[in-house]
Structure formats: C-alpha cells, structure tokens
C-alpha positions in Angstrom: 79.5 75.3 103.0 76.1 77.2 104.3 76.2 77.2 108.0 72.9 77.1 109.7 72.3 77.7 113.5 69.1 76.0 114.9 67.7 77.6 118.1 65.0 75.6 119.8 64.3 74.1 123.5 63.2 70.7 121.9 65.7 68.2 121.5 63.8 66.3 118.8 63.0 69.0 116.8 67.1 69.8 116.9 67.8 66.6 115.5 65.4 66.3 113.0 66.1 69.7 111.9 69.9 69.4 112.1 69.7 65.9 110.1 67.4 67.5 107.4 70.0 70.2 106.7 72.8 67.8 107.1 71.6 66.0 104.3 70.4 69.0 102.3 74.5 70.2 102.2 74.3 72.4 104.8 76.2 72.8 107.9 74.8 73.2 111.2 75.2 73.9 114.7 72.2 73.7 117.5 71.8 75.4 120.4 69.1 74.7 123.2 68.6 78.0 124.6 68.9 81.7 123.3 71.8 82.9 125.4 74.0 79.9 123.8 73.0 81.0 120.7 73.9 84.7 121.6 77.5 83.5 122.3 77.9 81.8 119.1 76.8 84.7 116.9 79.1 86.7 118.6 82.3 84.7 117.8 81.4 82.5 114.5 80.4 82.9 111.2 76.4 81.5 110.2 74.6 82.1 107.0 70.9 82.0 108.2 69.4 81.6 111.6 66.6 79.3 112.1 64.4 79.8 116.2 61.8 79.1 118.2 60.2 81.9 119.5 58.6 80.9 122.6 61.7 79.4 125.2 62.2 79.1 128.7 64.3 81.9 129.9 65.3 84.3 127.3 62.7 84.0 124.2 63.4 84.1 120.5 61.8 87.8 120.4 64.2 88.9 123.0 67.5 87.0 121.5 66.7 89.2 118.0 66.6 92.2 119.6 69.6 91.6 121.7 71.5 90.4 118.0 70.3 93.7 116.7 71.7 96.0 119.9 75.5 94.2 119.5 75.4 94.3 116.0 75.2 90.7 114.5 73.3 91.3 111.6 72.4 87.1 110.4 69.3 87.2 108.8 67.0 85.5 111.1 63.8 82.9 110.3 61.2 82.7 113.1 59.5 79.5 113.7 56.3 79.2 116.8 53.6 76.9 117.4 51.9 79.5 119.6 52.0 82.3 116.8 49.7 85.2 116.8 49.2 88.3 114.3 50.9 90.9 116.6 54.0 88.4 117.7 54.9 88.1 113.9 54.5 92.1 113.0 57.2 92.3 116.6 59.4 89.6 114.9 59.6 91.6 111.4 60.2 95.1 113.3 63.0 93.4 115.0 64.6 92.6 111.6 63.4 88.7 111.1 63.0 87.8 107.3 60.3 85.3 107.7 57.6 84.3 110.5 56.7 80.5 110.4 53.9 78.4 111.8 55.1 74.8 113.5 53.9 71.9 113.0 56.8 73.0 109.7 57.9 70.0 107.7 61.9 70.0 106.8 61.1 70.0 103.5 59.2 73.7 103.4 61.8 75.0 106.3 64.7 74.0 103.5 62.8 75.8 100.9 62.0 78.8 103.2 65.8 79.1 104.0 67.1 78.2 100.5 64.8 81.0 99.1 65.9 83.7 101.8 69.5 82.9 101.0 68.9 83.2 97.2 67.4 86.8 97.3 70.4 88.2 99.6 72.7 86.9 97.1 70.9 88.5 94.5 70.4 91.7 96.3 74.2 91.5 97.1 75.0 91.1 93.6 72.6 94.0 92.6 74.1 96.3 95.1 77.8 95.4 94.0 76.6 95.3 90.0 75.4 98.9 89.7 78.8 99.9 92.3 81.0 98.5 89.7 79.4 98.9 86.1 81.9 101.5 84.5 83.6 102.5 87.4 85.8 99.4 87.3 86.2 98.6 83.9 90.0 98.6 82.5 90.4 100.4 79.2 93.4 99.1 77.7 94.9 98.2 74.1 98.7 98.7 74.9 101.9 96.1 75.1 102.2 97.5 78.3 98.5 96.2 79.7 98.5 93.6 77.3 101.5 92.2 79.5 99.6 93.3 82.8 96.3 91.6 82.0 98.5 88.3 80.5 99.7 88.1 84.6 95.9 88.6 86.0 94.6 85.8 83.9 97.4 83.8 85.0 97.7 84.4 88.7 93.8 84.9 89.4 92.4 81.3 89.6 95.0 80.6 92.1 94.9 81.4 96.0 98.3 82.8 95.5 99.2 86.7 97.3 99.2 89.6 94.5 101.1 92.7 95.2 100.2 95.4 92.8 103.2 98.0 92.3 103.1 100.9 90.3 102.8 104.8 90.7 99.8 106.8 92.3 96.6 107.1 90.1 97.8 104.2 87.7 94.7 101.4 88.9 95.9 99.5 91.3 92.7 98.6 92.4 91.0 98.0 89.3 93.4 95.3 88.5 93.3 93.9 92.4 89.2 93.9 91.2 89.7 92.1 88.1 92.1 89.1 90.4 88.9 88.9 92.3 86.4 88.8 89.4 88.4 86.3 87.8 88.8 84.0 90.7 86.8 81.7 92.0 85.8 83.8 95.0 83.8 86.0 92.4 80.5 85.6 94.0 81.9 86.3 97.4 82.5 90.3 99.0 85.5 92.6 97.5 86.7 94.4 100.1 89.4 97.2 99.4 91.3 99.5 102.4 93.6 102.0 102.0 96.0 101.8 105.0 98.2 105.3 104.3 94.6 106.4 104.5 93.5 105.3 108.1 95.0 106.5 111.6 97.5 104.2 113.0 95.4 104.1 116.5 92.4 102.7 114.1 93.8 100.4 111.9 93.9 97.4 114.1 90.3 98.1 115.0 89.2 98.9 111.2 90.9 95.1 109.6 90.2 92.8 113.0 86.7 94.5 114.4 85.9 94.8 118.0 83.6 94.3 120.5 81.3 96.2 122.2 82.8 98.5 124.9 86.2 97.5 124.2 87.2 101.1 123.7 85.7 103.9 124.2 83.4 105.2 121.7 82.8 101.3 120.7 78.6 101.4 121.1 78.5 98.1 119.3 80.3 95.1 117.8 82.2 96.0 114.5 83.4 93.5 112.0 86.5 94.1 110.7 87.4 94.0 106.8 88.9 90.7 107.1 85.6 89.2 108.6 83.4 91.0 105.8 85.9 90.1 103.0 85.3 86.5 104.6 85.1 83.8 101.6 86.4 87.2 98.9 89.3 89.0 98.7 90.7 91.9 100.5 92.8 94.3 98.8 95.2 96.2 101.1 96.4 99.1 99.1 99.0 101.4 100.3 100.8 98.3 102.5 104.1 100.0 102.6 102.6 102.8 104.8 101.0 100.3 107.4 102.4 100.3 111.1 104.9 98.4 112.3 102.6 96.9 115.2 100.1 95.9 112.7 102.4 94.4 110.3 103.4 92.3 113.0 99.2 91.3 113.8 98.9 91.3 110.1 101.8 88.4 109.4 100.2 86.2 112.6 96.8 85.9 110.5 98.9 85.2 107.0 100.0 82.7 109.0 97.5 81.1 110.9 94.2 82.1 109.0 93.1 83.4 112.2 92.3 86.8 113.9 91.4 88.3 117.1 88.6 91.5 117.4 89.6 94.0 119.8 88.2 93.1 123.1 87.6 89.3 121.9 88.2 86.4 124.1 88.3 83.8 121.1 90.3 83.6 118.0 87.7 83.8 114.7 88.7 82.1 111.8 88.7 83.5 108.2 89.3 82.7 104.6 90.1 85.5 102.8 92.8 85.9 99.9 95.1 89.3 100.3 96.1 91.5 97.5 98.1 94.1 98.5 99.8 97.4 96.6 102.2 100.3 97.5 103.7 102.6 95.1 107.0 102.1 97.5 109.6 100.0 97.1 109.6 97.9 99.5 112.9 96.1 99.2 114.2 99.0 100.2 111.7 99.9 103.2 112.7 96.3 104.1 116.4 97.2 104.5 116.0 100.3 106.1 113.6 98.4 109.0 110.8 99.9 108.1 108.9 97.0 106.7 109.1 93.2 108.6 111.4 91.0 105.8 109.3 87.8 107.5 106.0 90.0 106.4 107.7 91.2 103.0 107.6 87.4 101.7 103.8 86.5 102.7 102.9 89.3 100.7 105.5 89.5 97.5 104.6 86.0 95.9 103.3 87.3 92.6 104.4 91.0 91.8 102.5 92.8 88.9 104.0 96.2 88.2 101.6 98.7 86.6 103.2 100.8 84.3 102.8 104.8 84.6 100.3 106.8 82.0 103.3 107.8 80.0 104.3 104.3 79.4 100.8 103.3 78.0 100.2 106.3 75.7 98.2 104.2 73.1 95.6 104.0 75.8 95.0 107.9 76.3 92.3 108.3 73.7 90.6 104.9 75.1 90.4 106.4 78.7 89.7 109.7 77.9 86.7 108.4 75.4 85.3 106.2 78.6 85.7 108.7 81.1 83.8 111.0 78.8 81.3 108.5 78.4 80.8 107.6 82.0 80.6 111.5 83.5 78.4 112.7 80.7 76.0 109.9 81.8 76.0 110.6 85.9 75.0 114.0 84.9 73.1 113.8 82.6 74.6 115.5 79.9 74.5 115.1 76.0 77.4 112.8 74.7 80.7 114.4 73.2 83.9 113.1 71.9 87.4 114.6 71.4 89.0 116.3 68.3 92.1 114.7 66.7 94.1 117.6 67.9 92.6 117.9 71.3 93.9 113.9 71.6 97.1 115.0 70.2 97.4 117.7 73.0 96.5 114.8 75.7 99.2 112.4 74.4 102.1 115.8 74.5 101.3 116.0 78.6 103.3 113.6 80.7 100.4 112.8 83.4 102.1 112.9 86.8 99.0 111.9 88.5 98.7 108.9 85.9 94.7 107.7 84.8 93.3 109.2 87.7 94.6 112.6 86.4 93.4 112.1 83.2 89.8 111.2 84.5 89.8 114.8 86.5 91.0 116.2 83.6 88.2 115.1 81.3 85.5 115.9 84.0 87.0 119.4 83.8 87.2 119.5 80.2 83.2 118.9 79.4 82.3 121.1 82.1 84.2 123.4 79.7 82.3 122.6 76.3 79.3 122.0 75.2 80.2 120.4 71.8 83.3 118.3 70.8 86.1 119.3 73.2 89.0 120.9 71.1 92.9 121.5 71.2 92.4 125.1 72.5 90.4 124.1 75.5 92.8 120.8 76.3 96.0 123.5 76.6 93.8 125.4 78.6 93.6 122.9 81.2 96.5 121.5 81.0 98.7 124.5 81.6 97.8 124.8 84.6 98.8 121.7 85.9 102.5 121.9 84.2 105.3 121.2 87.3 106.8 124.6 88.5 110.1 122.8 87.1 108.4 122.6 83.7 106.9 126.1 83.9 111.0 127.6 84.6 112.4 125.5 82.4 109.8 127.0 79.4 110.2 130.3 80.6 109.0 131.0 83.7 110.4 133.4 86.2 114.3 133.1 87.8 117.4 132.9 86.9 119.1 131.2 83.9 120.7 129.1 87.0 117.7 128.2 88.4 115.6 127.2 85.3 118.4 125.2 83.9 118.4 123.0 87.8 114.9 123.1 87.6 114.6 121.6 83.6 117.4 119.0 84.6 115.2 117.9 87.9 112.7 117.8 85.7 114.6 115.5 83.1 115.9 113.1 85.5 112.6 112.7 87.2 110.4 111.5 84.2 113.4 108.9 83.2 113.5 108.0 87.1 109.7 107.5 86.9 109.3 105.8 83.4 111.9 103.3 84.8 110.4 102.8 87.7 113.5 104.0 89.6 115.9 101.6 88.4 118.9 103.5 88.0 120.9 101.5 85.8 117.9 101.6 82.9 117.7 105.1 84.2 121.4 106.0 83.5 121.6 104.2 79.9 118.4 106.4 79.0 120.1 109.4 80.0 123.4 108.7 78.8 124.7 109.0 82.3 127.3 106.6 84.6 125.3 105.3 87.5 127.6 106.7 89.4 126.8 110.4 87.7 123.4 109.6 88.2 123.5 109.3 91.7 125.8 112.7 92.3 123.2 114.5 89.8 120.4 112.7 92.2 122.1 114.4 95.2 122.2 117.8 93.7 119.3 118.0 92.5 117.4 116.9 95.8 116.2 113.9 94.6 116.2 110.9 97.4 116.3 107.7 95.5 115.5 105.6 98.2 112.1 107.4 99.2 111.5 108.5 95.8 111.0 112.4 97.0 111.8 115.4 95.5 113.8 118.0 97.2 
C-alpha cells in the first residue's frame, strides 16, 4: 500500500486530508508539526510527502531542507495559503516536486499526488529499462538451461529463498534477475551485492545503512541495500565469503523481517525477498564452521545449479553472436558475425572463466577485425589464455615429469569441474576408485574441499 505522510498545524485539515486518502487506498500517517515529521522520515518508509509550509516553530521550508542535509530523499508536495512567487522558486530549489495553493480540494491533492507518483515510476522504470536491455538477457537453447530456466519459472512466483550455485563467470545474476522479473515484485527495485567484494568493516554498514555521525566519515544517513531493495528482491552473490558477524545480523532479519541502521535507535521493517549465490560449497563451509548451519537453511530452500560453459556448448555460438551484437552497438561499430570455423575454434576451448570469458573474448576478437571474425584470429586469442598446465602438457617447457603432472592436474580438474566436484561422478568419468581419486587429488595439489589448486 502507498503510504502518505500529512504535515500540517490544522487538525481539520489532517482529518479531512487523512480520510480523503484513506478512502482513495492509501495509507497515511499525520503529524502536527515539522520536527515529528522529521523523526518519522528518519525511521519509516513513506511514498510521498504532503506539508504546509507556513507552521509554528520549524516551517515546511526549513523541514525540506533539513530532509535534504540527512539524506531522506521522499519526494515532497508543498501546500500554503499564504504562497508567494519567490516562496515556491525556494520550495523547488530545496527539491519539492510540486508547490500548491490552499484553499486545495482532496480531490485535486489526490490527483496532484497520484500524478507525481506515476512519473517516478515511469522514470524508475526508464532508468532500470535502458540498465537492463541486453545486458541481462539469457541466451540459451541447451538441455542444460532448458532445465535451469524450467526451475526459474517454477520457483519465481513464489516468495521462496533461491540460492544460485555454479562456477565464476557462469550468470548467476542474470538468472537471480530473471526470479525477480518473473515475480510479482517485478515493478519494485533489484538490488544486487557482491559480499567477497566489500570489506568486512563495511558490510554491515553497506546491507543495514546508518545514520548520520554514527561513524566517522558518515556525513549523512545511508540506506542500506535491504531498505532500497524494500518491496524487490535483493540478490546476495558471493554469500559463502560473508563474515561470520554478519551472517549472524543477516539470519536475525531472515528471521524477523526486521533490521537495525548503524547508529539507529529503532528497528525498521522490510519486505524484501533474498537470492543468494556462491560458487562454494557450502555444505562443506558448514562443517568446517565457517558458515552458521542455522543461516545455511534460511537461505538453501530452492538450489538452482548453473552449469559451467563447457557443459552448455550448444550455446557458444548464441553468446558469442549476442555479445557481438551488443559491443558492436556501444561503440558504434559496423555489425559482424563469426565464420563456421572460427565457431568451431570457440567450441574446442574449455572456458575456465565460463560466459563472462567468452564475452571478453569477443570484445577482443572485433577489436581484432574489421570483417567477419575467422578461425586464424580465434586461435590467436585464445592461445594466450591456455592454463600453464595445458601449455606443458602440449609442449611447453620442463621436464617429461613435470608436463605429464601438469596434463594429469589438468585432466582431473576439468572432470572435477564439469561434475561440479562430486567425486564419485568424477571417479566413474575418469575411470578411477574414489579412493584413487582422492590420493591423485593429494598429489596433485588439488584441495577438494576449497576447490583450489596447488
């Protein structure tokens, strides 16, 4: 529901107000003075902001500009029976999207606030439309995504917790995206945060928000991504490197829908659905202690595991078609495609880095060419990017002894990763006992557990 906050002195023209919206489907809250008003702002969530201007104590005028300095940024509607030319230019500097005259009937305040709320939905939507067009759009015709994309259409009406696992590069996000396209909360804010990528001393501060001066260096209120993800979904990528303090933070709000900003005195509440991803396994960060079991179940309700590049080779020529499509229009350059062999030559690699290696790749490959890319200029690229166990084992430099290690590492870890480090699939693939697999593991400096190589 809209909520509405009603700032005026007059305690009839609060009621009227209040009843109009009331009836209109709105919810709202009055206060009689500005400072009241302040305090609300600061700790709940309102839509629109409809105040008097001229109030004893602090004035309308004043209680904007002190919004703007802590960082509440409600769109505000003005309303004055004593307006004048230059106190409606102050009210628009200080950020107020509309200046009103009283006497103001309910019925044109309504249509004042309905049409406000309309264009900052559509300018939302704009702003997120031209982010996303392209950029998020999942290029797929394998079994492999066909059975990833049969989950999201299953799982995404529901409120229920998505974690997303799968290797690096392999679009974690744009299938945490497509949950929240396909959802009801489509119309509401996306908000994505990677948590390997943000120091542990921040984290707390960059998902709950502070307050101003609760830290130094905090010049004005922040929200945090839950609050701006409020009524959307959040997708926390990378949840298997968060901190164990936060985790602990994190499970109290799974829990009780509720958060506290750093430096708040008053718990805010939020609605916002988590998807999370890690390309860890956390089962087994789970038994080594370094992820909270209690946490481990709020999140791992519905798993979707994205399979690898190499797993979804039909797709290569898809992607690599798209991502030539999409860079040759950011800069401007003419359209070109791929030759049969030059598709070929993609298909051969075995894409560590997964799509997002495949997207540099192309980017690299049409700076290259000015005409259809070809095979010649694909091995080009690409053999530079071979794995130093790939370049021995073909003939690089060492020993027989070392390229013979370094072509068996390099064996053992494509069948580790096409498996997604299962090592009984992995063993049967390889011909191996699990047992064997796990002494060849060891030797060849390969931690199971972490998934690192030695």
């Amino acid at each position: 529901m809209t909520r509405v906050l009603i700032v005026d002195d007059d305690a009839n023209t609060l009621a009227s107000l209040s009843r109009a919206f009331r009836l209109a489907g709105y919810e709202a809250v009055v206060s009689d003075h500005a400072a009241r008003a302040i305090a609300l702002l600061k700790d709940e969530r309102f839509d629109i902001v409809c105040s008097d201007v001229v109030m004893p104590g602090k004035d309308g005028l004043s209680m904007l500009a002190d919004l703007r300095e802590i960082g509440v940024t409600t769109p505000v509607i003005m309303i004055s029976g004593q307006a004048t030319v230059d106190m409606a230019v102050r009210a628009t500097r200080l950020g107020a999207i509309d200046f009103l005259e009283k006497p103001i009937s309910a019925d044109k305040l309504l249509l004042t606030v309905e049409n406000a709320l309309r264009l900052m939905r559509l300018e939302a939507e704009n702003t997120a439309l031209r982010r996303r067009v392209g950029r998020h759009e999942i290029v797929w015709k394998s079994d492999a995504m066909r059975r990833v994309m049969a989950l999201v259409d299953r799982v995404a009406p529901t409120e229920s917790r998505v974690c997303i696992l799968g290797e690096t590069g392999t679009g974690k996000e744009l299938v945490a995206r497509a949950l929240h396209e396909r959802s009801a909360r489509r119309d509401r804010p996306f908000v994505s945060v990677n948590c390997a990528a943000v120091p542990s001393e921040l984290i707390e501060s960059e998902l709950f928000g502070h307050e101003k001066g609760a830290f130094t260096g905090a010049a004005a209120r922040h929200l945090g991504k839950f609050e701006q993800a409020h009524g959307g979904t959040l997708f926390l990528d990378e949840i298997g490197d968060m901190p164990a303090a936060m985790q602990a933070k994190l499970l109290r709000l799974l829990q009780e829908g509720e958060l506290e900003r750093i430096g708040g005195e008053r718990p805010v509440v939020v609605d916002t659905r988590v998807v999370v991803a890690t390309h860890r396994d956390l089962d087994a960060l789970v038994r080594k202690g370094a992820f909270r079991e209690d946490l481990y179940h709020r999140v791992f309700v519905f798993p979707i595991a994205m399979p690898s590049l190499r797993e979804r080779q039909d797709d290569i020529p898809l992607l690599a078609d798209h991502f030539a499509k999409l860079i040759a229009e950011q800069n401007n350059w003419k359209p070109r495609g791929f030759s049969a062999d030059a598709l070929e030559e993609l298909g051969r690699y075995h894409w560590p880095g997964n799509v997002r290696e495949l997207r540099n790749v192309v980017e690299r490959l049409l700076l290259l060419t000015d005409d259809e890319v070809d095979a010649a200029t694909v091995r080009q690229v690409l053999s530079g990017r071979q794995s130093a166990a790939g370049a021995a084992a073909s003939g690089g430099s060492g020993t027989l002894a070392d390229r013979v290690t370094a072509f068996e590492r390099d064996v053992v870890v494509r069948e580790l990763t096409a498996h997604g480090y299962r090592v009984a699939e992995t063993a049967r693939a390889l011909g191996l006992e699990r047992s064997h697999l796990y002494k060849k593991c060891q030797q060849l400096g390969i931690d199971l557990k972490n998934r690192v190589i030695g």
